[in-house]
C-alpha positions as CSV (number, residue, x, y, z in Angstrom):
1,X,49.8,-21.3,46.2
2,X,46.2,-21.0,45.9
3,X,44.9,-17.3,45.5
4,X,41.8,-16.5,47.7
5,X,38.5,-16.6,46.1
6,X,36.1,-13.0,46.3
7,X,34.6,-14.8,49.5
8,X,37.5,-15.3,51.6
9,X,38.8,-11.7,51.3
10,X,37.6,-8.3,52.6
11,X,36.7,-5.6,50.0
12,X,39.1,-3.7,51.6
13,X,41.8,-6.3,51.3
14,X,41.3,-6.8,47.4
15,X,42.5,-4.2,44.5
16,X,40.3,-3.7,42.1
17,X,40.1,-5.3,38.4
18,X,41.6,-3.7,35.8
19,X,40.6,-5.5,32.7
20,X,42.9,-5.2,30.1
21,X,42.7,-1.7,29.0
22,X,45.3,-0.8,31.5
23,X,47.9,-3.3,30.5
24,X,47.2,-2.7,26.8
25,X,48.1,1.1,27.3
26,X,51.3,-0.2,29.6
27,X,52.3,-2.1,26.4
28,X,51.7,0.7,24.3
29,X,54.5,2.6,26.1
30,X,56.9,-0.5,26.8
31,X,56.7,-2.5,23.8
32,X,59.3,-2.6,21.3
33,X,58.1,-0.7,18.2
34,X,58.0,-3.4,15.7
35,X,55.4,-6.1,18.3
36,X,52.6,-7.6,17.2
37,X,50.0,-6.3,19.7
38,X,47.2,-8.2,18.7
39,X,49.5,-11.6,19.1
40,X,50.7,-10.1,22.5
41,X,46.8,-9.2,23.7
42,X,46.1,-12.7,23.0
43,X,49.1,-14.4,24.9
44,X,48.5,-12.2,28.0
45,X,44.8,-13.5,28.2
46,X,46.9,-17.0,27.6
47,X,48.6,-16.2,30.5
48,X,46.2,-15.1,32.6
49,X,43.6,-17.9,31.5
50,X,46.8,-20.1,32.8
51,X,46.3,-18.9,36.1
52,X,42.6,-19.1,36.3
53,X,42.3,-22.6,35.6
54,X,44.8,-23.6,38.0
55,X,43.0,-21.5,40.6
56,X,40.1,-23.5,39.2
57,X,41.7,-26.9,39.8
58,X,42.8,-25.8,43.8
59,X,39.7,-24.9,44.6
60,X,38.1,-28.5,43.4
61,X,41.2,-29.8,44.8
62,X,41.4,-28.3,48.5
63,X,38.6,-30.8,49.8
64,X,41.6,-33.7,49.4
65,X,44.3,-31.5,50.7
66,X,46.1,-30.7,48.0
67,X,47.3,-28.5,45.0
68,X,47.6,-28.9,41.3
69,X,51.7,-28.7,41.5
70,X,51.5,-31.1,44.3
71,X,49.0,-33.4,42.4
72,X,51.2,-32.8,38.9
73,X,54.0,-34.2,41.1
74,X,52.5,-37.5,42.0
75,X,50.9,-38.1,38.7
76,X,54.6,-37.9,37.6
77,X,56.1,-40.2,39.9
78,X,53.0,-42.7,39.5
79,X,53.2,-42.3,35.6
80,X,57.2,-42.6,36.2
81,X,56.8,-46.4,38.5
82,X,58.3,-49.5,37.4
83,X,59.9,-47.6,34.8
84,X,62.8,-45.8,35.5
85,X,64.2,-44.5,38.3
86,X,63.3,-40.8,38.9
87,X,65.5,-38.3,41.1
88,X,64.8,-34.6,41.9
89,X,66.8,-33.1,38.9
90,X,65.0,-35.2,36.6
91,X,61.5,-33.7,38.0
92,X,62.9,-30.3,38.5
93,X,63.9,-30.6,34.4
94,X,60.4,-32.2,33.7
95,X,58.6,-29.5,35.7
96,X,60.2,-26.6,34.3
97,X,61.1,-25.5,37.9
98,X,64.2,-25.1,40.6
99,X,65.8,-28.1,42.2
100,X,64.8,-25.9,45.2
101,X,61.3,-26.3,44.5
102,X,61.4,-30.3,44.2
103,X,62.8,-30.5,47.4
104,X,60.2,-28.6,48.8
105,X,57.6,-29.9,47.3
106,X,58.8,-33.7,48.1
107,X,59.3,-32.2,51.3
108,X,55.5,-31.7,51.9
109,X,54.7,-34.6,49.9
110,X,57.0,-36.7,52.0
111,X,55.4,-35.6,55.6
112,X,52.0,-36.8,54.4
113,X,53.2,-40.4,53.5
114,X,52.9,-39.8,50.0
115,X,56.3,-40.3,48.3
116,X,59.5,-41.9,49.7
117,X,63.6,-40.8,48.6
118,X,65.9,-43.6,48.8
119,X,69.7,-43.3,48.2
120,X,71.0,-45.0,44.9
121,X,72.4,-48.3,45.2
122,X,75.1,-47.1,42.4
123,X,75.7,-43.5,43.8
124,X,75.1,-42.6,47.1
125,X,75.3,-39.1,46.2
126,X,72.3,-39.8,43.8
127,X,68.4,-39.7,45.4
128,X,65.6,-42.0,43.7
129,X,62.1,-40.5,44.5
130,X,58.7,-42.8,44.3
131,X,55.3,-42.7,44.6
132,X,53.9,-44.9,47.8
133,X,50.9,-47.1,48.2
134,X,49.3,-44.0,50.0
135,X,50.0,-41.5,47.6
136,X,48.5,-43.8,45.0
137,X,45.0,-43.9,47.2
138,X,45.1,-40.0,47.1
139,X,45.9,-40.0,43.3
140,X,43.1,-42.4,42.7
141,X,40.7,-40.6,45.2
142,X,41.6,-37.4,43.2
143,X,41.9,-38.2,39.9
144,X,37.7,-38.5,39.2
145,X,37.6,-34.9,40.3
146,X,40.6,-33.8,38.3
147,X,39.3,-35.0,35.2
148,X,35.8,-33.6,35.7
149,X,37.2,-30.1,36.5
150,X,39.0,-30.5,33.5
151,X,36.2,-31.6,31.3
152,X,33.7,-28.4,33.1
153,X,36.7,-26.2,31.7
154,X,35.1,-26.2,28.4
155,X,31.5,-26.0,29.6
156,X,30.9,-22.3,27.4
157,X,31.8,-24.1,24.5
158,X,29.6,-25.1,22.2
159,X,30.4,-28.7,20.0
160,X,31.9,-26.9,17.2
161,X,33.7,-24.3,19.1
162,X,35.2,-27.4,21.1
163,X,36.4,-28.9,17.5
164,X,38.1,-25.6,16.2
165,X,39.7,-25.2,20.2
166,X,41.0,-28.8,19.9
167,X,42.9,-27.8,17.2
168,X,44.3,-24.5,17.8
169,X,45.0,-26.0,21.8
170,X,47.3,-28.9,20.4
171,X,49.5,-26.6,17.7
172,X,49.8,-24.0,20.6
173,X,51.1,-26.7,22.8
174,X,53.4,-28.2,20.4
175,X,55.1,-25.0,19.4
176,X,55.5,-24.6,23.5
177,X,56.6,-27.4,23.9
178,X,59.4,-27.3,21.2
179,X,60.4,-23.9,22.2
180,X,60.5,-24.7,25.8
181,X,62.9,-28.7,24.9
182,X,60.2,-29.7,27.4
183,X,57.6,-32.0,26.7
184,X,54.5,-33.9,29.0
């Protein structure tokens, strides 16, 4: 779910930033003795850069009426067609999230027209879930704006800084992605 942006809340509705310095003292009490706090410091503005850029991405995304999980979810299934056959477990594993949260998610996708379930020929107890011809006109009316937010992601960075990012981006991701068994 989208957070509001600074616009669409009342001052008296928002709590105030912190920064860091607050969290940095909480971890100073709650950490376990032998942590590397400059490696944590630098994963919690991970984490919170994580969130940013998906806010990011649904705001450029809200004109089409969707979200970043929800667009994530048909680039999956239209990445997925003619090749296998995908169920909800498989996405659920793919995704890193509950089964509960496929369903839900195919849920919403599936009262917009945009992906269809069909029982399996082999198990009836088994679901296949695809993309349809009007989920792949929202992908392809999406995807231009996708990749440009993408791209403006890196607009403070200078050629070189973008080189030396490059690099340290992929090994992060690949140790993440071995230590999650997950991969894109």
């Amino acid at each position: 779910m989208a957070r509001k942006t600074v616009n669409e809340a009342t001052a008296d509705q928002q709590l105030p930033a912190l920064g860091i310095g607050p969290y940095l003292e909480l971890m100073d009490k709650t950490a376990a003795q032998d942590a590397d706090r400059k490696s944590a410091r630098m994963g919690l503005l991970m984490l919170w850069l994580s969130d940013n850029i998906l806010d990011v991405m649904d705001v450029e995304l809200a004109p089409y009426g969707i979200t970043e999980s929800k667009l994530d979810m048909l680039l999956l299934l239209r990445l997925h067609e003619g090749r296998e056959l995908v169920t909800p477990s498989a996405i659920a594993d793919r995704l890193g999230i509950r089964r509960a949260s496929v369903t839900a998610l195919l849920d919403w996708l599936g009262k917009r027209g945009w992906v269809s379930r069909e029982q399996s020929a082999k198990d009836r107890r088994m679901i296949h879930v695809g993309i349809t011809p009007e989920g792949r006109a929202l992908v392809d009316q999406v995807l231009p704006a996708f990749w440009s937010t993408c791209a403006s992601l890196l607009d403070g960075l200078d050629s070189e800084e973008r080189k030396v990012f490059e690099k340290i981006l992929e090994k992060l991701h690949q140790n993440i992605e071995t230590r999650v068994g997950v991969g894109r």
